[in-house]
PDB file as gemmi writes it, atoms N, CA and C in Angstrom:
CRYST1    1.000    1.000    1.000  90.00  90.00  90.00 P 1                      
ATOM      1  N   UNK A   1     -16.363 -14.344  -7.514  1.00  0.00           N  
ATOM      2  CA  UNK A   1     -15.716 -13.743  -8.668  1.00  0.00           C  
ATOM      3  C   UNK A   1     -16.079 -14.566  -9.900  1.00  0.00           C  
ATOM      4  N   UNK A   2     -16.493 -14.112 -10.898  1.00  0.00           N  
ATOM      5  CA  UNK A   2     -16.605 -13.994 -12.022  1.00  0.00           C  
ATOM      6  C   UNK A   2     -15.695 -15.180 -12.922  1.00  0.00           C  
ATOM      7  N   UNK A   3     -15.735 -15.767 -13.896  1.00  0.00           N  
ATOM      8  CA  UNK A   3     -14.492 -16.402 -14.898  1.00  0.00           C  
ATOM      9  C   UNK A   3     -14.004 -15.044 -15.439  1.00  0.00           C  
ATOM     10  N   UNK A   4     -15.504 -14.393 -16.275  1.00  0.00           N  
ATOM     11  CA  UNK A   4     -14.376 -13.209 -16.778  1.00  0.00           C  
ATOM     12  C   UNK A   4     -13.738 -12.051 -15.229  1.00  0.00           C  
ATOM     13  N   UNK A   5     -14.314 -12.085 -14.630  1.00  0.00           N  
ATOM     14  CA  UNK A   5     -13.357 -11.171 -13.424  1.00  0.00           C  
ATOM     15  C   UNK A   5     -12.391 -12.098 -13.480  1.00  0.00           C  
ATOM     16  N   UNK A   6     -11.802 -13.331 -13.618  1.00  0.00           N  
ATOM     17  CA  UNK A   6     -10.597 -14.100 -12.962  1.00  0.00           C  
ATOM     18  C   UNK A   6      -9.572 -13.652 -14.207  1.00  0.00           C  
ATOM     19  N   UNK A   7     -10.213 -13.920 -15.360  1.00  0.00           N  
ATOM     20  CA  UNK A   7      -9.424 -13.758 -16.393  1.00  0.00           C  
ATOM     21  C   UNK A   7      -8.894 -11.829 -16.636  1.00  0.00           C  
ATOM     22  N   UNK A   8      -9.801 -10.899 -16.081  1.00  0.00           N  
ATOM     23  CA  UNK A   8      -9.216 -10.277 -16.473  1.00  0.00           C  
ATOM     24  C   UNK A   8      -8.086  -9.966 -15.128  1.00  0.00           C  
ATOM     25  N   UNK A   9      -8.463 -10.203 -13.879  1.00  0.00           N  
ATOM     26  CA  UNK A   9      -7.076 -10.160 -12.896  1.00  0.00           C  
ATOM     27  C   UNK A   9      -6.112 -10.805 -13.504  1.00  0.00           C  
ATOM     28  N   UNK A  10      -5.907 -12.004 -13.806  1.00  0.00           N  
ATOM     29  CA  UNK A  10      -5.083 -13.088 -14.548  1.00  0.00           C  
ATOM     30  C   UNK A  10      -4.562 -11.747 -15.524  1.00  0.00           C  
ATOM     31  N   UNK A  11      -5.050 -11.601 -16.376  1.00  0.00           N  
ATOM     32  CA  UNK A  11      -4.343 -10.554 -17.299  1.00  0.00           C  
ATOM     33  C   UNK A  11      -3.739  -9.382 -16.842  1.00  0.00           C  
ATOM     34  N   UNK A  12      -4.432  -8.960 -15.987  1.00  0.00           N  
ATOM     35  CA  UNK A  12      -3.435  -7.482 -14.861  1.00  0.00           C  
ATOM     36  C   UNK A  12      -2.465  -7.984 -14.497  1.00  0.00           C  
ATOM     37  N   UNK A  13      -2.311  -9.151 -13.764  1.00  0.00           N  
ATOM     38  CA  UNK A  13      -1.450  -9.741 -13.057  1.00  0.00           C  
ATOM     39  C   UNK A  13       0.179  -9.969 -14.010  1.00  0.00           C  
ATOM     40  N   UNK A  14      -0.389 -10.654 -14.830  1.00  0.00           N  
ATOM     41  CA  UNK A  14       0.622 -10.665 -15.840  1.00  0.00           C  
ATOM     42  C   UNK A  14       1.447  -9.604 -16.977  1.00  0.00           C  
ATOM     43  N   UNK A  15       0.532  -8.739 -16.703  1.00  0.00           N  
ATOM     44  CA  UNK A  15       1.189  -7.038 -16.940  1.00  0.00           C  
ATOM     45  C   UNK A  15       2.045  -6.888 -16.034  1.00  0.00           C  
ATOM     46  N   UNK A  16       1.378  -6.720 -14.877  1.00  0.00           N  
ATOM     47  CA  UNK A  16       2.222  -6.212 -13.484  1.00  0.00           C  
ATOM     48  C   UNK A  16       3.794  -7.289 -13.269  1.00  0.00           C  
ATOM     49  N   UNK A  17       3.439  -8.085 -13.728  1.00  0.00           N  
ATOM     50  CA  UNK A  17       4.844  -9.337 -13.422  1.00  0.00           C  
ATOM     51  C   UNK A  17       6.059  -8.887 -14.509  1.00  0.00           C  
ATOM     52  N   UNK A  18       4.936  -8.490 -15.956  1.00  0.00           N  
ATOM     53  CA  UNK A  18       6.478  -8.319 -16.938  1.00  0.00           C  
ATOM     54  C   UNK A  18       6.714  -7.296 -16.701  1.00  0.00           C  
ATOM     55  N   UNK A  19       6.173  -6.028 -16.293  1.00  0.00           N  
ATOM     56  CA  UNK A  19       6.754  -4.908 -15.753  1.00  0.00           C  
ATOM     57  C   UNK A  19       7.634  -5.299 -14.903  1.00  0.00           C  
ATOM     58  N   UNK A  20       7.439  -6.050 -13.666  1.00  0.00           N  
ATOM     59  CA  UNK A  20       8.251  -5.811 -12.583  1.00  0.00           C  
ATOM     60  C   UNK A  20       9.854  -6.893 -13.079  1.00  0.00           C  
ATOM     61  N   UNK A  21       9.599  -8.081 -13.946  1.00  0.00           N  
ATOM     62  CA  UNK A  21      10.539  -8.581 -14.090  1.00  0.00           C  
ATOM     63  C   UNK A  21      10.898  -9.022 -15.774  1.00  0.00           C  
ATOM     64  N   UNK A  22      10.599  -7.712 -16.537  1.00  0.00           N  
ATOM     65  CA  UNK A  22      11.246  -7.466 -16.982  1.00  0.00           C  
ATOM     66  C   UNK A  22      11.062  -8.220 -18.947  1.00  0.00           C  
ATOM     67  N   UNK A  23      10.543  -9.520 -18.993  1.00  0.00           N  
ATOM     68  CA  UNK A  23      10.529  -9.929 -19.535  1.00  0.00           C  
ATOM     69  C   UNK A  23       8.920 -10.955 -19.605  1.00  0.00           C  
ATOM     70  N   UNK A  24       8.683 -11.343 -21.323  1.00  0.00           N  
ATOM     71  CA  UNK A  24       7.552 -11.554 -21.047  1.00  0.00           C  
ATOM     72  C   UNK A  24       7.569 -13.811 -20.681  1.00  0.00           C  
ATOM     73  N   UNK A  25       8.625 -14.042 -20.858  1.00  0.00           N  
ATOM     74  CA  UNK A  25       9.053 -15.186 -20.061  1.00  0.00           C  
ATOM     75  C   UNK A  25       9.109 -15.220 -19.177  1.00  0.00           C  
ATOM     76  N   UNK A  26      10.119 -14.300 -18.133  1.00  0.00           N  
ATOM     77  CA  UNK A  26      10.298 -14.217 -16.495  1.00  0.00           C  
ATOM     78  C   UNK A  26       8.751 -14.275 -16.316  1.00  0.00           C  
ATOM     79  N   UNK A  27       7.971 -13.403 -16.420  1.00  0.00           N  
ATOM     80  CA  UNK A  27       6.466 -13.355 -15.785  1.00  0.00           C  
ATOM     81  C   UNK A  27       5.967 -14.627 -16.322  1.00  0.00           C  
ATOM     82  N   UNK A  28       6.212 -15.316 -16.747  1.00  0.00           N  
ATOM     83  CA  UNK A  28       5.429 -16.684 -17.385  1.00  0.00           C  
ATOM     84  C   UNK A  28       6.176 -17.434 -16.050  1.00  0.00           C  
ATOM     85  N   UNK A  29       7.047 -17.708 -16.263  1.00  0.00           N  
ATOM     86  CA  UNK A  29       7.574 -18.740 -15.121  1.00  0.00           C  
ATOM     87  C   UNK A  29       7.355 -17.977 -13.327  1.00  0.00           C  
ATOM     88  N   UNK A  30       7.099 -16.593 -13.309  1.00  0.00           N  
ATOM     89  CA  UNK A  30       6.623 -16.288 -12.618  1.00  0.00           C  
ATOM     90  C   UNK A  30       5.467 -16.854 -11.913  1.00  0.00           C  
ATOM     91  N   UNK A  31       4.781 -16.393 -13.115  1.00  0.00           N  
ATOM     92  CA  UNK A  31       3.172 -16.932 -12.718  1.00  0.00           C  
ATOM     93  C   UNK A  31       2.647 -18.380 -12.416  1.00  0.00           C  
ATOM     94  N   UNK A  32       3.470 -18.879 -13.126  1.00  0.00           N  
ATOM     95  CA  UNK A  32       3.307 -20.508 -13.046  1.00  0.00           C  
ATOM     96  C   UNK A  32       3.965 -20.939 -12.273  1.00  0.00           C  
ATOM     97  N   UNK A  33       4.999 -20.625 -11.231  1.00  0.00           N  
ATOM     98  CA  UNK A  33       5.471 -21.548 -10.245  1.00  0.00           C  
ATOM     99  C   UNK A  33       5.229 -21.177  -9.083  1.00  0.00           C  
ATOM    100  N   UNK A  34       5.096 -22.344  -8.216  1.00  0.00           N  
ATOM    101  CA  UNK A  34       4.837 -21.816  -6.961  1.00  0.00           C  
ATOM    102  C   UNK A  34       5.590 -21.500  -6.050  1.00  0.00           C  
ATOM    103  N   UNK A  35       5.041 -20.452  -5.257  1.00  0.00           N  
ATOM    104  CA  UNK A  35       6.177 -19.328  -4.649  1.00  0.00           C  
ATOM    105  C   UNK A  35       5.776 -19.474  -3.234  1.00  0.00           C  
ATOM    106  N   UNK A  36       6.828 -19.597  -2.301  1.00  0.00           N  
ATOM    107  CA  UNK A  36       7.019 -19.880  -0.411  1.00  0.00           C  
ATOM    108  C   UNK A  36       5.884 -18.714  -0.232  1.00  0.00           C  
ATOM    109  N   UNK A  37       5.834 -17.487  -0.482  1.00  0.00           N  
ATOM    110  CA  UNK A  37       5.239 -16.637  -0.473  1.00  0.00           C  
ATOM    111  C   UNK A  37       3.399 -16.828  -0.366  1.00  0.00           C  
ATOM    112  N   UNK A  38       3.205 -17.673  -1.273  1.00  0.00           N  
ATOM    113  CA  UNK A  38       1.988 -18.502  -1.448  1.00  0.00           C  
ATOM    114  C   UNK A  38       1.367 -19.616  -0.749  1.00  0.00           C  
ATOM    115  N   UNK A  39       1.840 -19.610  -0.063  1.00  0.00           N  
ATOM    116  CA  UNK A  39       1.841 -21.511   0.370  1.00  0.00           C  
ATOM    117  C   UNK A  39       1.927 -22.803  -0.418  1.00  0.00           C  
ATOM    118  N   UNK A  40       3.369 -21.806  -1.324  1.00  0.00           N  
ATOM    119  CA  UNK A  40       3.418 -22.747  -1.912  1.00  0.00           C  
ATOM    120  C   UNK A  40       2.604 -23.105  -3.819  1.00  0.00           C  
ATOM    121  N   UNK A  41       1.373 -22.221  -3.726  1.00  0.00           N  
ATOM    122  CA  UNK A  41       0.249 -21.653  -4.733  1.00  0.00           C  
ATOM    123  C   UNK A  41       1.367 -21.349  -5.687  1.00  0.00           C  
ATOM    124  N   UNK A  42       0.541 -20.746  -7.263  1.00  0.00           N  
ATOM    125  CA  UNK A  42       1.310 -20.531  -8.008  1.00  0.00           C  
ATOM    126  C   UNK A  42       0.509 -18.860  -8.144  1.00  0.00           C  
ATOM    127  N   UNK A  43       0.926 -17.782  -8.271  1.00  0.00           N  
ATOM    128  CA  UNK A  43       0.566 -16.597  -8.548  1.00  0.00           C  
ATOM    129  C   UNK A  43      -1.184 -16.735  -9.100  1.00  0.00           C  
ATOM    130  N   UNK A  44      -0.910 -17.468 -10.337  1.00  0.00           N  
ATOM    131  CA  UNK A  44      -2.176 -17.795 -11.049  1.00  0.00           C  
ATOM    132  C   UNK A  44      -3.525 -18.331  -9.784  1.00  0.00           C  
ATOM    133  N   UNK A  45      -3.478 -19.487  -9.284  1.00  0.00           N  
ATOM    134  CA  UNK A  45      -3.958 -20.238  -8.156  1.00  0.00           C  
ATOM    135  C   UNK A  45      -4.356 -19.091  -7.225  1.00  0.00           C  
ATOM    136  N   UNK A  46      -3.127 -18.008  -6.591  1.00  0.00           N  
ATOM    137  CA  UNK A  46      -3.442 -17.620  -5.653  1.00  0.00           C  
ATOM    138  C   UNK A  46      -4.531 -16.359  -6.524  1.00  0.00           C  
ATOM    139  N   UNK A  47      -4.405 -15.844  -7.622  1.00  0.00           N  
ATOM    140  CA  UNK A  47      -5.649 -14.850  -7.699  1.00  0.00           C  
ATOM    141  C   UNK A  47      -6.801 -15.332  -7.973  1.00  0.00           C  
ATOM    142  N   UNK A  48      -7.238 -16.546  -7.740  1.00  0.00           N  
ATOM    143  CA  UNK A  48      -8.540 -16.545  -7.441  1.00  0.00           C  
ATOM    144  C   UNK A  48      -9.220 -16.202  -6.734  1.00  0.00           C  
ATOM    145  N   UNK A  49      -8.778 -15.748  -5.631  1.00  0.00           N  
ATOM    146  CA  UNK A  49      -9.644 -14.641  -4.957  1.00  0.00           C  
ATOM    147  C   UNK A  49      -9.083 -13.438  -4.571  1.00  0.00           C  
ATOM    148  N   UNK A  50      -9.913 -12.193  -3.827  1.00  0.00           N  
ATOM    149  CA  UNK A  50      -9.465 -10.929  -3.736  1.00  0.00           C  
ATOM    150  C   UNK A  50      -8.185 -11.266  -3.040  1.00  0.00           C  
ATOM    151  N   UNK A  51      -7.939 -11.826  -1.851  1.00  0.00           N  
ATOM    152  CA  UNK A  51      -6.862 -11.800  -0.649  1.00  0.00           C  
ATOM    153  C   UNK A  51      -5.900 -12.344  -1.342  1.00  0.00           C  
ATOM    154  N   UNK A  52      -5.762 -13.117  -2.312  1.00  0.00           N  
ATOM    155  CA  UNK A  52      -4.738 -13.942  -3.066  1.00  0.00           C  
ATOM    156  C   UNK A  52      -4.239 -12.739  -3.919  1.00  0.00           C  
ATOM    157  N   UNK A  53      -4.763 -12.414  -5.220  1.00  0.00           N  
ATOM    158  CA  UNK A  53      -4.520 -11.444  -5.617  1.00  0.00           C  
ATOM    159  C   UNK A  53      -3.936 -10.237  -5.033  1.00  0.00           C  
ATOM    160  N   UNK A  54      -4.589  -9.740  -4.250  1.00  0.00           N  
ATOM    161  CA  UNK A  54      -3.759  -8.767  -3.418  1.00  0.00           C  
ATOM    162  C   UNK A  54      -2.555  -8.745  -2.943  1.00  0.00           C  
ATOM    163  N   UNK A  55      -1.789 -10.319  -2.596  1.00  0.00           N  
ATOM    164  CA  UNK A  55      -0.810 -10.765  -1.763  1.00  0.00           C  
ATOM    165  C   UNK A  55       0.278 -10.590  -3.118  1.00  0.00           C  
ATOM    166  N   UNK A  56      -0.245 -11.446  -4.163  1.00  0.00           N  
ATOM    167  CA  UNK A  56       0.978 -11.362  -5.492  1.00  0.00           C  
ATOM    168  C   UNK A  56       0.985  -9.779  -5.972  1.00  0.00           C  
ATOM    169  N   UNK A  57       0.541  -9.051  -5.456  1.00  0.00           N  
ATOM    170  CA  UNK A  57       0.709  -7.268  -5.842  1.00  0.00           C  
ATOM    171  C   UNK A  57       1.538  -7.153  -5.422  1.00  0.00           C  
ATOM    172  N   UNK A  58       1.692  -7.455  -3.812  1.00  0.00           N  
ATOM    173  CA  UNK A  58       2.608  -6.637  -2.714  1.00  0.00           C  
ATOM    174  C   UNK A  58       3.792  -8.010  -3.134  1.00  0.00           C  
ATOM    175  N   UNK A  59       3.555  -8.566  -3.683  1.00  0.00           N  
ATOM    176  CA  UNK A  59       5.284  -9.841  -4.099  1.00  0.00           C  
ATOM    177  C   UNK A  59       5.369  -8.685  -5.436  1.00  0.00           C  
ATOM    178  N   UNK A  60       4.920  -8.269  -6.448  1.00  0.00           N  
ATOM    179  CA  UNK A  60       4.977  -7.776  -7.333  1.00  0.00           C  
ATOM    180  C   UNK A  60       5.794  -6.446  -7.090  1.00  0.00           C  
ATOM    181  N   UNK A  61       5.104  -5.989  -6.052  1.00  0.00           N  
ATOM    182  CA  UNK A  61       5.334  -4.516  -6.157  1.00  0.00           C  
ATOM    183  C   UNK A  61       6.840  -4.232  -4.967  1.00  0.00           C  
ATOM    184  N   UNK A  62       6.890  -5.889  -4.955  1.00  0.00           N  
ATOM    185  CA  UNK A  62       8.371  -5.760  -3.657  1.00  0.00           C  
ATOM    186  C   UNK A  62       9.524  -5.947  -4.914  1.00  0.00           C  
ATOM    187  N   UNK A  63       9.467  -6.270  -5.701  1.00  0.00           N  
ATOM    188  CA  UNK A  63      10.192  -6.776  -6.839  1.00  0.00           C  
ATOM    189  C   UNK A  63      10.323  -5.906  -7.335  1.00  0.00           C  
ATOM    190  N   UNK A  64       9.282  -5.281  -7.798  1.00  0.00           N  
ATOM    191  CA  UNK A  64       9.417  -3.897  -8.267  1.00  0.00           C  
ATOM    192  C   UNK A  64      10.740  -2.728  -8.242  1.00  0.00           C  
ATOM    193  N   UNK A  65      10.540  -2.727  -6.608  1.00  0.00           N  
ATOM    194  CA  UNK A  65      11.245  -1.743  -5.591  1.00  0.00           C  
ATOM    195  C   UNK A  65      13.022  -2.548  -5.365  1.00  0.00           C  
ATOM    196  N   UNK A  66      12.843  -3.360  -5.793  1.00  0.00           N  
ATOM    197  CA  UNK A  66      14.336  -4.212  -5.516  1.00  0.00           C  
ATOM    198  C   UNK A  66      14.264  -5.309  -4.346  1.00  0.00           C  
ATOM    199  N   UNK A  67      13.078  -5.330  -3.459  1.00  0.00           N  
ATOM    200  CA  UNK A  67      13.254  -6.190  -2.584  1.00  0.00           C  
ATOM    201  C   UNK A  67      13.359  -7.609  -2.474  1.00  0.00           C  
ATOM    202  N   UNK A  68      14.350  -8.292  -1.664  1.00  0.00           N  
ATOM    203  CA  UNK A  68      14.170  -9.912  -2.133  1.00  0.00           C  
ATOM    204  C   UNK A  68      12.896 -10.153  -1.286  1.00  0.00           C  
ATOM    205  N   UNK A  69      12.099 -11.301  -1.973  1.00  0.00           N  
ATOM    206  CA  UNK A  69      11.067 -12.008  -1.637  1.00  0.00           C  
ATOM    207  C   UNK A  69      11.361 -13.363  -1.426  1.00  0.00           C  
TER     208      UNK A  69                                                      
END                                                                             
C-alpha cells in the first residue's frame, strides 16, 4: 500500500468513526488509542494494511449498530 493509499484510508476511516461516534473529538481519541480489539494497535496503526483496516470497519460498523465492543 501506497503513503497516499494509507492516507486516504486514514481519511475514510476517520469519516466512518465521526459518523459512528458522533463527534469530531470522539473519533480523534478513537483513532488514537489503542483498542483490546486490536491487539492492543491504535485504529490508525491497525490500517496499515488491508486486514487491519477491515477489522476497524466491522469495530466501526458495530458501534454504529449499538453494539458494545
Amino acid at each position: 500500500m501506497t503513503a497516499g493509499e494509507q492516507t486516504g484510508q486514514a481519511a475514510r476511516l476517520f469519516a466512518h468513526a465521526r459518523r459512528a461516534l458522533g463527534t469530531k473529538a470522539e473519533a480523534r481519541e478513537f483513532m488514537t488509542s489503542p483498542h483490546p480489539e486490536l491487539d492492543g494497535r491504535t485504529p490508525i496503526e491497525a490500517a496499515s494494511t488491508d486486514s487491519g483496516t477491515r477489522r476497524v470497519e466491522q469495530i466501526l460498523n458495530s458501534l454504529e449498530n449499538g453494539l458494545a465492543i
